[in-house]
N, C-alpha and C positions, 0 to 999 in steps of 0.2 A: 742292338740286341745280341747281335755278334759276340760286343767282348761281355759277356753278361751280365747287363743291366738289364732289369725290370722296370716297364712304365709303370709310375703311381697309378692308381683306381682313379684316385678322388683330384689327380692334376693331371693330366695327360702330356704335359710340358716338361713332367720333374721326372727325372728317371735314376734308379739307384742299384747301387751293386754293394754287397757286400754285408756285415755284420758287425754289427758292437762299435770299436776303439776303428776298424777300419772302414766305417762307410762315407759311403761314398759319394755325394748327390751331382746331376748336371741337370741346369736349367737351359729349357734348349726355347730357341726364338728363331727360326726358318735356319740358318748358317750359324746364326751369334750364340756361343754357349756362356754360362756361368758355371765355373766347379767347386764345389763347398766340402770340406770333409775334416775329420780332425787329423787323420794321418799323412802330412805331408809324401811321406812313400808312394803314396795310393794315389795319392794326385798329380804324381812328376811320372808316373807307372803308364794314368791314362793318359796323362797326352803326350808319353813317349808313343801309345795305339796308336791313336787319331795320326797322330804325324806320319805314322809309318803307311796308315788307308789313305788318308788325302791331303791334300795342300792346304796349307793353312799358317796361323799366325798366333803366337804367345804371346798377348800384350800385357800380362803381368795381373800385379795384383789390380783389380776391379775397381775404376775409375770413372768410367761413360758406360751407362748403357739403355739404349732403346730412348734419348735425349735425358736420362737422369743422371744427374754427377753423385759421385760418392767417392767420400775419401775417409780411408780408418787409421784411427788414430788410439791410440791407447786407451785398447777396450769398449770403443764408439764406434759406429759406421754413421756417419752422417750424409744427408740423400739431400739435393735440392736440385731445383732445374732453373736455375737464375737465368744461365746463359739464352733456355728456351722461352723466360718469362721477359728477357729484352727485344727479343727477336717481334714478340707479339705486340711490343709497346709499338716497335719501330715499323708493323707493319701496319696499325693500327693511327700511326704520326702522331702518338703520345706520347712519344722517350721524353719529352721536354714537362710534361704537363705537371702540376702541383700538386701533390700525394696528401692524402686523406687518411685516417686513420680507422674506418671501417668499409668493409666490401659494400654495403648497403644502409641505406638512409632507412634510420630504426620505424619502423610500426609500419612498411612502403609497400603500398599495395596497389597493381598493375592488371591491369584488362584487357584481352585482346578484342575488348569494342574499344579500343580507346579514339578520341577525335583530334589526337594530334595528328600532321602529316607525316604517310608510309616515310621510307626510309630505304635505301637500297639492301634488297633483301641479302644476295650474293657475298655482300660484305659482311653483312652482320651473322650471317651463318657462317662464316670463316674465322672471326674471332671468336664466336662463342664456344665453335670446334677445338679453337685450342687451348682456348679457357678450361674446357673440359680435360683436354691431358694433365693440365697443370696443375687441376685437384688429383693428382697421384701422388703426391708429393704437401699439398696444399688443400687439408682438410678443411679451415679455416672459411676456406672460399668456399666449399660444395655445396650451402644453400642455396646463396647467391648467383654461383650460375646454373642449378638448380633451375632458378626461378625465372631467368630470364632464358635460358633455353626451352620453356612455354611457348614463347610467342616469334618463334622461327616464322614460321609461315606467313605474316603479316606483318615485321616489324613497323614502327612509329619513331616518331622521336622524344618520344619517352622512355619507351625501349630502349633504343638507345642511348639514353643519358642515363640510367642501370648500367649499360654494360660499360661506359666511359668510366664510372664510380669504382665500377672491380677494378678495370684498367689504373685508375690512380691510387688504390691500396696498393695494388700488385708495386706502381713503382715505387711507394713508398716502405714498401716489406720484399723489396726485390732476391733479398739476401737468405731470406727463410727457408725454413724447410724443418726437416725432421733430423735428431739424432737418437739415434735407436743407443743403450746403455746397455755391455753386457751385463750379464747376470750372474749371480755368485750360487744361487739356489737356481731350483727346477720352475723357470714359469708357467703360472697359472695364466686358465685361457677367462679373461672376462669379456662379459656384452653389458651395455648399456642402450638403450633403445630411450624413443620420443617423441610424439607427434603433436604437434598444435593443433587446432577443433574449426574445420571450415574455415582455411587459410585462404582457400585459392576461391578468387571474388566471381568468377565464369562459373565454375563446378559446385561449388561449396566442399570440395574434396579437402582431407587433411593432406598433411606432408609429414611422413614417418622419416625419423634420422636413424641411426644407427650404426653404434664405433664398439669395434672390441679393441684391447689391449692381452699381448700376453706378458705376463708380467706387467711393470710401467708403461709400456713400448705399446703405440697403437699402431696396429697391423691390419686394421680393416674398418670402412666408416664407404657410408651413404647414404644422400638424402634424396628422396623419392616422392612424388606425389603419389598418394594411394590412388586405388583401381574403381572404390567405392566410396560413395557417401555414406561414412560415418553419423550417426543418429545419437551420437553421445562422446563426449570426451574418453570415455570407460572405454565406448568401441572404437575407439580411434586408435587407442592405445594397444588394445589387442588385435589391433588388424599390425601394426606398428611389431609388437609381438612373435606374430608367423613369421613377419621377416629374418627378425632376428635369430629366429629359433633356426630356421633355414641357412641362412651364413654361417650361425655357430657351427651344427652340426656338421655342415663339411668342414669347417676348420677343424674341426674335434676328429674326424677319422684324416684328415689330411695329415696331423701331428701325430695322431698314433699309426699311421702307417710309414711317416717319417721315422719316427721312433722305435718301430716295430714293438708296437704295445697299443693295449686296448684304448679304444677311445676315453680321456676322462671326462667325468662330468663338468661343466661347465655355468657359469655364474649367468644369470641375467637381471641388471638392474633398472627399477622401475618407480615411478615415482608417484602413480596410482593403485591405490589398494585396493580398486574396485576390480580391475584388468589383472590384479596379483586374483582376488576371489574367483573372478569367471573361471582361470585356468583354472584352476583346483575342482569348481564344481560341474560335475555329467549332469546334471540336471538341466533342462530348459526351460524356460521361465519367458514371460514376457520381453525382457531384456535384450535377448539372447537366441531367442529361437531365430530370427529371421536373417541371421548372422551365417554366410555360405560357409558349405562345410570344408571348405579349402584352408579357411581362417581358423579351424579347433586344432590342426597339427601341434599348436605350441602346447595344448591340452591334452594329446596322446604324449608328445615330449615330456611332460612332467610328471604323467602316470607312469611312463617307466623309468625313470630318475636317471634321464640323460641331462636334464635340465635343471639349475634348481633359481625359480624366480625368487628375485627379495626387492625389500624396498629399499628406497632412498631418498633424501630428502630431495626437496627441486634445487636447493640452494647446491646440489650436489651432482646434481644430473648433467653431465658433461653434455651426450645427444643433445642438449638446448641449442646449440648450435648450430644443429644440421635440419631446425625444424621452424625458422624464424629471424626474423632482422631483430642483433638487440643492440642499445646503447653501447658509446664504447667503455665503457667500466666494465661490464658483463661482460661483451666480446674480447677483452684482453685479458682478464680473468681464463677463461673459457679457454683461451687460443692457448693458453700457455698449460692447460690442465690436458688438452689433447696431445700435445706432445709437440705443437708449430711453432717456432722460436728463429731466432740468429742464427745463423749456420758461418762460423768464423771461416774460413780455409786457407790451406798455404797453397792455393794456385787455381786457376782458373782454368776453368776448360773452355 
């Protein structure tokens, strides 16, 4: 705060100094910083600071961080965590095993009454743990261990042969990740949202997905088992909906306080026009009334036109992936429409 920067509102992590052609941003992680800005000036300026308040180390342009590799390349940043997705094979005694071509056996539905025998629970909470960093990078996977992070508490060995199944995508797609593509124009912030209709065979609960992109580039996605039983595919979708509408909206004041500019409004697509009708209508009806009032937020969102919902076909709704096990025709389609692909590099971390 000293050399004056201001913490974001809406990231408490990102802190910024400056205006226009000279700002300035640092992403801070306990000691480990990131500094982003377009005036190289402003950036050799502050960590000539920092150097001169405390010890410290200039590793250059932005390579590891927080286990994610990235390396930019003409007009790319490409992000993978290969090197953390071998480590899981080899702690897991999979680095050897025969790679599969989807995370999960399509239509695959698991119980935690199941009557196989438990399984050691210690271990399977260990892989699943880090299965879960690995969708940072590895949206592709986040239903899948999604689903199988349910049944922590009691593993089986059904259970586990789910989480083996990720394990031998993983080493079959070891190389994957994300390349983000600059942009020539100002990108736009879209949402896509999706839930499947009493997925989960204990609860009858749906599972809502949901991925924004800005521009091409996806910059946010997560699949969730919802809080409530859904009474209709329509309510699944807008329970599916509030979430979204909540992600967006702090991405949307996070890029306008980046920007220093008003939040803009923001896309969300939908591939039920009954969950497009709800929002729109105040009225309660049979349908709808019994619906908590936690879940109408996306409905205040659209009556002030921070939001603006539209359809899309299903053949078109990328969230299908973060709400369902599908075939692999569909899931390589899919994987490659969210932005998970080959990540080539000239080096290895």
């Amino acid at each position: 705060m000293s050399l004056g920067f201001r913490r974001c509102d809406f990231e408490h992590a990102v802190y910024a100094r400056g205006e226009g052609t000279h700002r300035l941003l640092v992403g801070v992680y306990v000691d480990d910083l990131i500094i982003t800005g377009s005036d190289a000036v402003e950036i050799d300026r502050f960590k000539a600071e920092m150097k001169s308040l405390f010890r410290m180390s200039d590793l250059g342009l932005l390579c590891f961080y927080l286990g994610i590799e990235v390396e930019q390349v003409a007009g790319s940043t490409r992000m993978t965590q290969s090197a953390f997705a071998r480590r899981i094979l080899e702690k897991a005694g999979m680095q050897d095993c025969n790679a599969c071509a989807t995370p999960m056996e399509q239509r695959l539905k698991l119980s935690n009454h199941s009557d196989a025998p438990p399984v050691d629970s210690t271990g399977y909470r260990s892989i699943v743990g880090s299965l879960r960093y690995l969708v940072h990078t590895r949206s592709d996977i986040a239903f899948a261990v999604g689903y199988v992070s349910r049944f922590m508490e009691a593993p089986t060995a059904e259970h586990e042969a789910a989480v083996k199944r990720i394990l031998r995508y993983i080493a079959g797609t070891i190389d994957y990740g994300i390349i983000y593509q600059r942009s020539e124009t100002p990108a736009t912030l879209v949402g896509f949202f999706d839930a499947d209709m009493a997925g989960d065979v204990d609860t009858r609960k749906s599972t809502s997905g949901v991925m924004f992109f800005l521009g091409s580039n996806p910059v946010s996605w997560q699949s969730q088992k919802q809080k409530v039983v859904a009474l209709s595919s329509c309510e699944a979708e807008y329970i599916a909906a509030r979430t979204a509408a909540c992600q967006g909206v702090w991405m949307a004041q996070l890029l306008g306080e980046i920007n220093q500019a008003q939040p803009d409004v923001f896309k969300l697509m939908v591939d039920n026009k009954s969950a497009i009708a709800l929002s729109k209508n105040p009225v309660f009806h049979d349908c709808s009334k019994h619906i908590a009032t936690r879940y109408h937020y996306i409905r205040e969102c659209v009556e002030e036109g921070r939001v603006q919902l539209e359809f899309t076909g299903t053949a078109d709704q990328v969230a299908d992936i973060l709400t369902k096990s599908l075939g692999r025709v569909r899931f390589e389609e899919l994987r490659s429409r969210i932005g998970v692909s080959e990540v080539s590099r000239g080096h290895k971390v």
